[in-house]
Backbone as JSON Lines, residues from 0, in Angstrom:
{"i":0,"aa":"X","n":[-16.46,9.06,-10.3],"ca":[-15.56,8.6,-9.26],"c":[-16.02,9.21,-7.93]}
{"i":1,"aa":"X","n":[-16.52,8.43,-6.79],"ca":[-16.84,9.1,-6.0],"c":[-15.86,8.86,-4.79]}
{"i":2,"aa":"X","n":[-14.61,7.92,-4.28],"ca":[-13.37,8.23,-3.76],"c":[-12.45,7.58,-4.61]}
{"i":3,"aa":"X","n":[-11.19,8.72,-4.3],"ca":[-9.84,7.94,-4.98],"c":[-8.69,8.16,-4.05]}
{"i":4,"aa":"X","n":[-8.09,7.8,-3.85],"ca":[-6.88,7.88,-2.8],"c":[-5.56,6.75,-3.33]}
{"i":5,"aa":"X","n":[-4.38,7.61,-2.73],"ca":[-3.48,6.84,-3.28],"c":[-2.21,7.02,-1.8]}
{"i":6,"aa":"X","n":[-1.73,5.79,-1.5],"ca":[-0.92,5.66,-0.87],"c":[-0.01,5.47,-1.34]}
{"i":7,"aa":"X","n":[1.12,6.49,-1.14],"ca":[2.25,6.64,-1.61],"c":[3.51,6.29,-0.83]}
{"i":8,"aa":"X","n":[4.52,6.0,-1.09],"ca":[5.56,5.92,0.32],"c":[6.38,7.08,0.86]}
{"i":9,"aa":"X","n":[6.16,6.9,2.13],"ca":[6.51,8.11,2.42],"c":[8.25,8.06,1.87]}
{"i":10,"aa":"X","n":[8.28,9.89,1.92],"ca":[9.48,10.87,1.42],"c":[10.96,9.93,2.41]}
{"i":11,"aa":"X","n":[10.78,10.24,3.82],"ca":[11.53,9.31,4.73],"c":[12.08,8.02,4.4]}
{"i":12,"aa":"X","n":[11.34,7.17,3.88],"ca":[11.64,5.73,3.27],"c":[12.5,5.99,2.37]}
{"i":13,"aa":"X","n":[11.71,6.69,1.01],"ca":[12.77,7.02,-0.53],"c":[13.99,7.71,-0.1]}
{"i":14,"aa":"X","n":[13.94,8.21,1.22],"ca":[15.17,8.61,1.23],"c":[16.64,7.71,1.9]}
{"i":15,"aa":"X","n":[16.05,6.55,2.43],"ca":[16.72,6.06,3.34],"c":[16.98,4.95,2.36]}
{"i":16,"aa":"X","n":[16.19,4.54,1.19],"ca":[16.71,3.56,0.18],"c":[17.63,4.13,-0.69]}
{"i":17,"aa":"X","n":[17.39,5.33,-0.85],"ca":[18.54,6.45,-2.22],"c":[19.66,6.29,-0.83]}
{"i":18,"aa":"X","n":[19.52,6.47,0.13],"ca":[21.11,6.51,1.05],"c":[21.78,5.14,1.07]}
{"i":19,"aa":"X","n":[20.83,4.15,1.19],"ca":[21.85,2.5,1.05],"c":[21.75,3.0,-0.71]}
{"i":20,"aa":"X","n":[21.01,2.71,-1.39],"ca":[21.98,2.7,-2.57],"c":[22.9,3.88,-3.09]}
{"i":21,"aa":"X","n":[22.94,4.93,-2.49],"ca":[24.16,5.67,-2.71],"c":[25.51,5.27,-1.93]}
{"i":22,"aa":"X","n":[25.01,4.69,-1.03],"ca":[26.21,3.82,-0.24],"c":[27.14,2.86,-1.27]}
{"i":23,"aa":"X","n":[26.17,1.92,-2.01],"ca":[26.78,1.51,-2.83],"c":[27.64,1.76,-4.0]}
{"i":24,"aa":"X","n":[27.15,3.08,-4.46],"ca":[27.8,3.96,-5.4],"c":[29.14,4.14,-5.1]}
{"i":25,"aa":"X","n":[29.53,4.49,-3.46],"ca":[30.41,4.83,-3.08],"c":[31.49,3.67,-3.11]}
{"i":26,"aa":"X","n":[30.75,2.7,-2.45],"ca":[31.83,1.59,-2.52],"c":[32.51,1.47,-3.67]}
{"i":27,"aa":"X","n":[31.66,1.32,-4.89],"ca":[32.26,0.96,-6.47],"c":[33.22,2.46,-6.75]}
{"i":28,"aa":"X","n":[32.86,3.25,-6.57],"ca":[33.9,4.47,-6.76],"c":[35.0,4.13,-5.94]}
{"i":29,"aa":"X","n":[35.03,3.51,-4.71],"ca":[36.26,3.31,-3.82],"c":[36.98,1.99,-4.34]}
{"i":30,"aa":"X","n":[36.26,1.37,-4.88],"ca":[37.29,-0.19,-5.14],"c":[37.69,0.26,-7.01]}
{"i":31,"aa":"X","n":[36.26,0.8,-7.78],"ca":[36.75,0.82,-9.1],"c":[36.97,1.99,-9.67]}
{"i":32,"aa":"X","n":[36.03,2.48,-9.6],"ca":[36.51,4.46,-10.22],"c":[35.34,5.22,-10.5]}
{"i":33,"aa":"X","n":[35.45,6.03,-10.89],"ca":[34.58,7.16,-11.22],"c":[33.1,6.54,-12.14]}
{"i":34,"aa":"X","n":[33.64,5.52,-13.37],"ca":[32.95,5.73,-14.59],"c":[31.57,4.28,-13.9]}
{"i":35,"aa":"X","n":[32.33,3.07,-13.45],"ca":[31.24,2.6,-12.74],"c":[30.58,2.69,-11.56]}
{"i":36,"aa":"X","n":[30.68,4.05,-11.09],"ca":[30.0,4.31,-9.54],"c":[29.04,5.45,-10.35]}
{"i":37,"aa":"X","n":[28.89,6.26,-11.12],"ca":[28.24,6.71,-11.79],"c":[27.31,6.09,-12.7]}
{"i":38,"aa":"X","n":[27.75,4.97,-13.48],"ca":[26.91,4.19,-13.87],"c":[25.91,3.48,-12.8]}
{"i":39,"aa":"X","n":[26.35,2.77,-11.72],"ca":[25.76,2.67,-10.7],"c":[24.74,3.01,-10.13]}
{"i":40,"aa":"X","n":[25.01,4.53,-10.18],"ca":[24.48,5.74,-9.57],"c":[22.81,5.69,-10.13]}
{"i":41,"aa":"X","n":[23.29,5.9,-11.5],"ca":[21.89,6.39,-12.17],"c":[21.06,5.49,-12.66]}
{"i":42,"aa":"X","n":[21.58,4.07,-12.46],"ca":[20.71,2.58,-12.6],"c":[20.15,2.39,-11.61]}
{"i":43,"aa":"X","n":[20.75,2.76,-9.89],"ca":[20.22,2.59,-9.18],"c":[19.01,4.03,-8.6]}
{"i":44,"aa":"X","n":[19.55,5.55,-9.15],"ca":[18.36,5.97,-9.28],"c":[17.25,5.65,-9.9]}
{"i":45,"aa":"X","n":[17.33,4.76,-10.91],"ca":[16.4,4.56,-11.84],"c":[15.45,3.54,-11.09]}
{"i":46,"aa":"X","n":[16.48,2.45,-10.72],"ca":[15.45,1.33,-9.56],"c":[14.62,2.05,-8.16]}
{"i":47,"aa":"X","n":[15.42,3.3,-8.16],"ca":[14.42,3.62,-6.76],"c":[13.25,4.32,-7.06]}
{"i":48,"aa":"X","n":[12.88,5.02,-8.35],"ca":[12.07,5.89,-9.04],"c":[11.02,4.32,-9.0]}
{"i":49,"aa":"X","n":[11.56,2.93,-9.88],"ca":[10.33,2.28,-10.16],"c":[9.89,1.95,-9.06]}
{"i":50,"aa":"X","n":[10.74,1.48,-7.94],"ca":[10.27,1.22,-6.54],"c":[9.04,2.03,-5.67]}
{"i":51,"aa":"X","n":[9.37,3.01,-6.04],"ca":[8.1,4.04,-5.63],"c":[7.01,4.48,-6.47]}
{"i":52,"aa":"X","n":[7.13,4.02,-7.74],"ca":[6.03,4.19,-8.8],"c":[5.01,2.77,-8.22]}
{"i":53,"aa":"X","n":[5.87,1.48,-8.15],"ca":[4.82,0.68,-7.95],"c":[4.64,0.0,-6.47]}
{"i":54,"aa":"X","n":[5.05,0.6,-5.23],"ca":[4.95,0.58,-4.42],"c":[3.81,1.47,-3.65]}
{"i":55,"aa":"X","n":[3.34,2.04,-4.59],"ca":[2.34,3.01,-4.21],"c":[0.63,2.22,-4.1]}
{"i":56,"aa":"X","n":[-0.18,2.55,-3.66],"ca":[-1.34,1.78,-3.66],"c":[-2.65,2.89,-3.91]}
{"i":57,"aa":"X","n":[-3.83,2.78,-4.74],"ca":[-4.77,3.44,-5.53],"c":[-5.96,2.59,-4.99]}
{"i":58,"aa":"X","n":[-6.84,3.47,-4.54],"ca":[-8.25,2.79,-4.11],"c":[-9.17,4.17,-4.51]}
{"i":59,"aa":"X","n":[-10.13,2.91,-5.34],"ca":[-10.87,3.89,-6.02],"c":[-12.23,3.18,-5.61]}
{"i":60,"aa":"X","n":[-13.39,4.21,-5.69],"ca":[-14.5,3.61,-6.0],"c":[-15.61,4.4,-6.77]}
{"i":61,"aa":"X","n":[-16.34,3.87,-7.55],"ca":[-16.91,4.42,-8.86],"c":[-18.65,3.75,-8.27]}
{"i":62,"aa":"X","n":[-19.13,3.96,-9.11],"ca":[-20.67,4.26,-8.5],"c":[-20.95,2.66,-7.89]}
{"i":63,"aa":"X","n":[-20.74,1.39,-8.67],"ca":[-20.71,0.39,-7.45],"c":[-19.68,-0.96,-7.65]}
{"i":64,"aa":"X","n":[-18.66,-0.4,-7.71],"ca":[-17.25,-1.23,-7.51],"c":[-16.44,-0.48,-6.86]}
{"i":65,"aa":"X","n":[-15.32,-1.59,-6.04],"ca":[-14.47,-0.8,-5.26],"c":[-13.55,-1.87,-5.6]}
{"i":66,"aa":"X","n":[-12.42,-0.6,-6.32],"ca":[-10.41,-0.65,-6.69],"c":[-9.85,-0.86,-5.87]}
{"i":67,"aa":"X","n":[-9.31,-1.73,-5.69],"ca":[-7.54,-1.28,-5.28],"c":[-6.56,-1.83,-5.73]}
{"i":68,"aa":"X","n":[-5.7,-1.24,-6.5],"ca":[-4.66,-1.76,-7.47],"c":[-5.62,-2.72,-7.97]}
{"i":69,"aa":"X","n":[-5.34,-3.74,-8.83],"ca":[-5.85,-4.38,-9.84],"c":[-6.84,-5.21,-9.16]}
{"i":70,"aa":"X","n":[-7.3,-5.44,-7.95],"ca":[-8.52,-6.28,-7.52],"c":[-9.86,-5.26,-7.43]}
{"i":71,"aa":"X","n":[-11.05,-6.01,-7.47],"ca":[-12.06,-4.86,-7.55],"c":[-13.2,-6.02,-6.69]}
{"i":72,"aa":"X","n":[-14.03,-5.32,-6.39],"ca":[-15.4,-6.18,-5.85],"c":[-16.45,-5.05,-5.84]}
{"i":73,"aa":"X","n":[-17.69,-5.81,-6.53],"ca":[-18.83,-4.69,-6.21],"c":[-19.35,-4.87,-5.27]}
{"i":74,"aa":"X","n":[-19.99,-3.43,-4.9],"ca":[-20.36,-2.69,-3.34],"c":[-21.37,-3.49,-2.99]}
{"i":75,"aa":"X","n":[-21.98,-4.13,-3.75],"ca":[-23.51,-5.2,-3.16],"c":[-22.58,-6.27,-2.55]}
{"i":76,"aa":"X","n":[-21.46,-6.68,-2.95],"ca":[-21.1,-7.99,-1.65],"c":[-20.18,-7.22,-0.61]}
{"i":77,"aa":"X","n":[-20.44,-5.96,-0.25],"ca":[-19.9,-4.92,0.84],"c":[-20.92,-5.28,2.23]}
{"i":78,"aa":"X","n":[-20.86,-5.5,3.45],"ca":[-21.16,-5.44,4.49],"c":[-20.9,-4.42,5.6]}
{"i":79,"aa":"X","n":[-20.65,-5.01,6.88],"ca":[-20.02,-3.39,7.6],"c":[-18.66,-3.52,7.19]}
{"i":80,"aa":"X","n":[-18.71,-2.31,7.61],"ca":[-16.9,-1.51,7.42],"c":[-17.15,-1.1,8.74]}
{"i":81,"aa":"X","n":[-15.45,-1.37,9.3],"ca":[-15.13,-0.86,10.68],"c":[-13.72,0.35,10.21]}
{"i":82,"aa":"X","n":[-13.4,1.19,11.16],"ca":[-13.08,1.99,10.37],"c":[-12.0,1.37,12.04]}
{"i":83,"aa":"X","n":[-10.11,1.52,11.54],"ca":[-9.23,1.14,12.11],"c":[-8.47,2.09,12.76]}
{"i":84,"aa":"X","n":[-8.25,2.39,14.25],"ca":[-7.3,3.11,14.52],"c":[-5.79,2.47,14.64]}
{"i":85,"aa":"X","n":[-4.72,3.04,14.34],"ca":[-3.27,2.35,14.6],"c":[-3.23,1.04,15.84]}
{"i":86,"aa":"X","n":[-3.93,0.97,16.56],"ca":[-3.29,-0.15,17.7],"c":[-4.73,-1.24,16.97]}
{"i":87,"aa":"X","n":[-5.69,-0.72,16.49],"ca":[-6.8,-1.66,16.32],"c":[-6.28,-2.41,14.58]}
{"i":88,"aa":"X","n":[-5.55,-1.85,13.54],"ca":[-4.75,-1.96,12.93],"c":[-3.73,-3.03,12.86]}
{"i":89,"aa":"X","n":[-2.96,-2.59,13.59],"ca":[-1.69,-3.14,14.12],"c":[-2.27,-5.31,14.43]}
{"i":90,"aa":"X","n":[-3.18,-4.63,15.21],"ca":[-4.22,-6.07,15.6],"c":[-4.78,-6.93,14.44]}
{"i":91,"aa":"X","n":[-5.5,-6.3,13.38],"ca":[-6.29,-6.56,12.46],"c":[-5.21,-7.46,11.39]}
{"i":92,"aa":"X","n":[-4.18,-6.53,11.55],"ca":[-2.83,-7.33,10.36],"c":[-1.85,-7.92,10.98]}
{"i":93,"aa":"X","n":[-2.27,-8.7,12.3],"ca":[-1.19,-9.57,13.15],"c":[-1.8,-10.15,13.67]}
{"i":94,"aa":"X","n":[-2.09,-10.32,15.17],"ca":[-2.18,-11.14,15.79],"c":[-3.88,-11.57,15.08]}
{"i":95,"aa":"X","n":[-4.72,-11.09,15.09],"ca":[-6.01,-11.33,14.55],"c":[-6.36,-11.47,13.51]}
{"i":96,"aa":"X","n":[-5.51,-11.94,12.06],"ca":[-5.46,-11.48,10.94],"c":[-6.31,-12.98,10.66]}
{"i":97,"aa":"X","n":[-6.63,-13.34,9.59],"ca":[-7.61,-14.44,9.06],"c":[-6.84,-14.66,7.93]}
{"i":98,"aa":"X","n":[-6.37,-16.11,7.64],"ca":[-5.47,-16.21,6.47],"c":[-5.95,-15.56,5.48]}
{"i":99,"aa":"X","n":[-7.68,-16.17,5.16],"ca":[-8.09,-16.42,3.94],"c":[-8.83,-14.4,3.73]}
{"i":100,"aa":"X","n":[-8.07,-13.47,3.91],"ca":[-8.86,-11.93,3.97],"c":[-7.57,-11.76,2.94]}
{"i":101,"aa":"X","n":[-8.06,-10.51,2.41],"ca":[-7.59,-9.85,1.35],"c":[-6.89,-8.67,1.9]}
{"i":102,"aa":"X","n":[-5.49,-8.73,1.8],"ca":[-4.77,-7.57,2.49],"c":[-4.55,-6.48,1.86]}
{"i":103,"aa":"X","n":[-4.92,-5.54,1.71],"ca":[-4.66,-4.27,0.77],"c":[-3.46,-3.58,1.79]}
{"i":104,"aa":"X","n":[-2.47,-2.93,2.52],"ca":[-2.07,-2.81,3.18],"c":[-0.5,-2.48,2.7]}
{"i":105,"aa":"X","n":[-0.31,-0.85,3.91],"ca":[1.64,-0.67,3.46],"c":[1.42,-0.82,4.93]}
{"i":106,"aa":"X","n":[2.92,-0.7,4.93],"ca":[3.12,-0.86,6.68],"c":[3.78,0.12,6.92]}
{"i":107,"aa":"X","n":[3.84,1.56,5.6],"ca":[3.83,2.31,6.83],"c":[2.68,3.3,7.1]}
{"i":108,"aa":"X","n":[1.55,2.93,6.58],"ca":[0.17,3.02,6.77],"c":[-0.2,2.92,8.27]}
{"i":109,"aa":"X","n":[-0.68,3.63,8.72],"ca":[-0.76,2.71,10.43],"c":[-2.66,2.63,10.63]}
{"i":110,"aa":"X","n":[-3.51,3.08,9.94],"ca":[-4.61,2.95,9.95],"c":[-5.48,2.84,8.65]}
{"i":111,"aa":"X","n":[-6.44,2.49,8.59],"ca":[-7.76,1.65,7.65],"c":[-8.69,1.29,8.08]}
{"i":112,"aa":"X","n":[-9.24,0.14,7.43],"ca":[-10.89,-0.33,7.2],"c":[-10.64,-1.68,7.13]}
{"i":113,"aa":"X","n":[-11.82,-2.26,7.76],"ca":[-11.92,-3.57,7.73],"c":[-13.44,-3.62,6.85]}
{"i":114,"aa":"X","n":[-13.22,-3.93,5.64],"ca":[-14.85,-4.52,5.13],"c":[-15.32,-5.78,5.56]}
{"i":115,"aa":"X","n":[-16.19,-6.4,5.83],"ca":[-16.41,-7.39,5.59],"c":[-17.28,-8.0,4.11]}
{"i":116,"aa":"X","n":[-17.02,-9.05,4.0],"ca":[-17.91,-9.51,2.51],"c":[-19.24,-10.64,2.69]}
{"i":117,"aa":"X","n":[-19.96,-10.66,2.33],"ca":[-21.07,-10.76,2.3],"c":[-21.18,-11.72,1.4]}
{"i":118,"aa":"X","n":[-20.69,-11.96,0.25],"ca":[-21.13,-12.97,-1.01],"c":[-20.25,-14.38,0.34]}
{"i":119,"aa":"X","n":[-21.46,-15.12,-0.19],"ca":[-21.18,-16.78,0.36],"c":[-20.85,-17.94,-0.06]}
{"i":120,"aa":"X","n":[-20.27,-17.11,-1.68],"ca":[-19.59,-18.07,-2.89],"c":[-17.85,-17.37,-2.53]}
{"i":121,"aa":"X","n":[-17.92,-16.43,-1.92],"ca":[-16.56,-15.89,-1.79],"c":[-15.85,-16.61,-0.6]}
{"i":122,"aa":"X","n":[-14.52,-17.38,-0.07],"ca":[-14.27,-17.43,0.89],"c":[-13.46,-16.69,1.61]}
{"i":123,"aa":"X","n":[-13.24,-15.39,0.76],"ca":[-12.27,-14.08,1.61],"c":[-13.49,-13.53,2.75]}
{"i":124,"aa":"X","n":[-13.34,-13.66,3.83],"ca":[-13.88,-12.87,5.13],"c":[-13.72,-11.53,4.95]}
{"i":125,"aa":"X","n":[-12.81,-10.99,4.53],"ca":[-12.84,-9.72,5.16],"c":[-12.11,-8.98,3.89]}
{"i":126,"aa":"X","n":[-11.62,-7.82,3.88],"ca":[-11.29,-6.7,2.9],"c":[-10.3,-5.91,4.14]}
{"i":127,"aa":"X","n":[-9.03,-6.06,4.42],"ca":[-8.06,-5.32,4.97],"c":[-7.49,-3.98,4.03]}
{"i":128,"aa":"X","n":[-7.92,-2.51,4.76],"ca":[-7.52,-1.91,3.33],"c":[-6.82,-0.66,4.57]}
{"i":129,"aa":"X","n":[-5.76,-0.13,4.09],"ca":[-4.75,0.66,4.67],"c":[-5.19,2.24,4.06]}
{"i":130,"aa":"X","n":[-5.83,2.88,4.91],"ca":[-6.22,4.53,4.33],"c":[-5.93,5.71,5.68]}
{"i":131,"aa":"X","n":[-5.47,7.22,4.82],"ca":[-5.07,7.93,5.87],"c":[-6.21,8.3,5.79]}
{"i":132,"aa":"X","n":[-7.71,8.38,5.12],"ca":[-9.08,9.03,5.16],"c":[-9.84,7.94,5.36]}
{"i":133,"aa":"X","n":[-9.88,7.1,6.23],"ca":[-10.6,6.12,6.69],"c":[-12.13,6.4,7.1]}
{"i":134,"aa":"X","n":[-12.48,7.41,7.74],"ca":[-13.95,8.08,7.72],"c":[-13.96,8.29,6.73]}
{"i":135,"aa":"X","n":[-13.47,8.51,5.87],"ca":[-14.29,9.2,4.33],"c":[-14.99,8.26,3.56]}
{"i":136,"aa":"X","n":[-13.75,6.79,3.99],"ca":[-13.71,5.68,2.83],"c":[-14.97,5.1,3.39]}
{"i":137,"aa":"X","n":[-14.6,4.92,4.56],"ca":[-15.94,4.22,5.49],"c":[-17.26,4.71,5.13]}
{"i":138,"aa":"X","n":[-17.4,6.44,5.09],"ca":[-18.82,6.91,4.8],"c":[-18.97,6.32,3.14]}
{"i":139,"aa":"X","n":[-17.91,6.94,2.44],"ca":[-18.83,6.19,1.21],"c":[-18.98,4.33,0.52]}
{"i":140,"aa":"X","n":[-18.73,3.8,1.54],"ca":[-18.74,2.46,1.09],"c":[-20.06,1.95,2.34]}
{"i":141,"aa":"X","n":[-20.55,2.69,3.09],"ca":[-21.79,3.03,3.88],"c":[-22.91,2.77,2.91]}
């Protein structure tokens, strides 16, 4: 494995989804009682645990394929990589975005890599990929 990285969501978010759904908890304790706001409670902890298990994003690359979550492409149909600051970013996944590119991307990621692809049987342009080690990813896909 020569990079692996995993984007996780930030702590801030999980916390602001556990607060609306503890909100809800509350309501059902206020209209019904104790036994279904507790039930509530821990179904909806349970939904926010999977929410952040698979909300998370994994980019790997191994001697010549490159992961992310379940798509992969080998490094021979790799071209340049531009490496993204937040406003060049922001650009890349909005106003400039290309339908047909492959978005790897959280939003609350604010910087990444733009690959481009090279195979001319492929019609994805580009490889949009959301990393807080964007020089790193960039040098080894170099």
């Amino acid at each position: 494995m020569r990079f692996r990285e995993v984007i996780a969501p930030p702590v801030w978010l999980l916390a602001f989804i556990y607060f609306l759904f503890t909100s809800i908890s509350i309501s059902l304790w206020a209209a019904i009682g104790n036994n279904p706001a507790l039930w509530s409670q821990i179904i909806l902890t349970v939904a926010l645990v999977f929410i952040a298990v698979r909300s998370r994003m994994i980019i790997e690359i191994d001697e010549n394929v490159l992961r992310i979550d379940d798509a992969h492409i080998e490094l021979k149909y790799l071209s340049d990589v531009t490496i993204l600051d937040a406003d060049a970013m922001r650009l890349a996944r909005g106003r400039d975005a290309d339908p047909a590119a492959f978005l790897a991307i959280r939003f609350w990621s604010s910087r990444g890599v733009l690959v481009r692809i090279k195979d001319h049987r492929d019609p994805t342009p580009y490889w949009l990929i959301s990393s807080k080690r964007g020089k790193e990813l960039a040098a080894v896909l170099r």
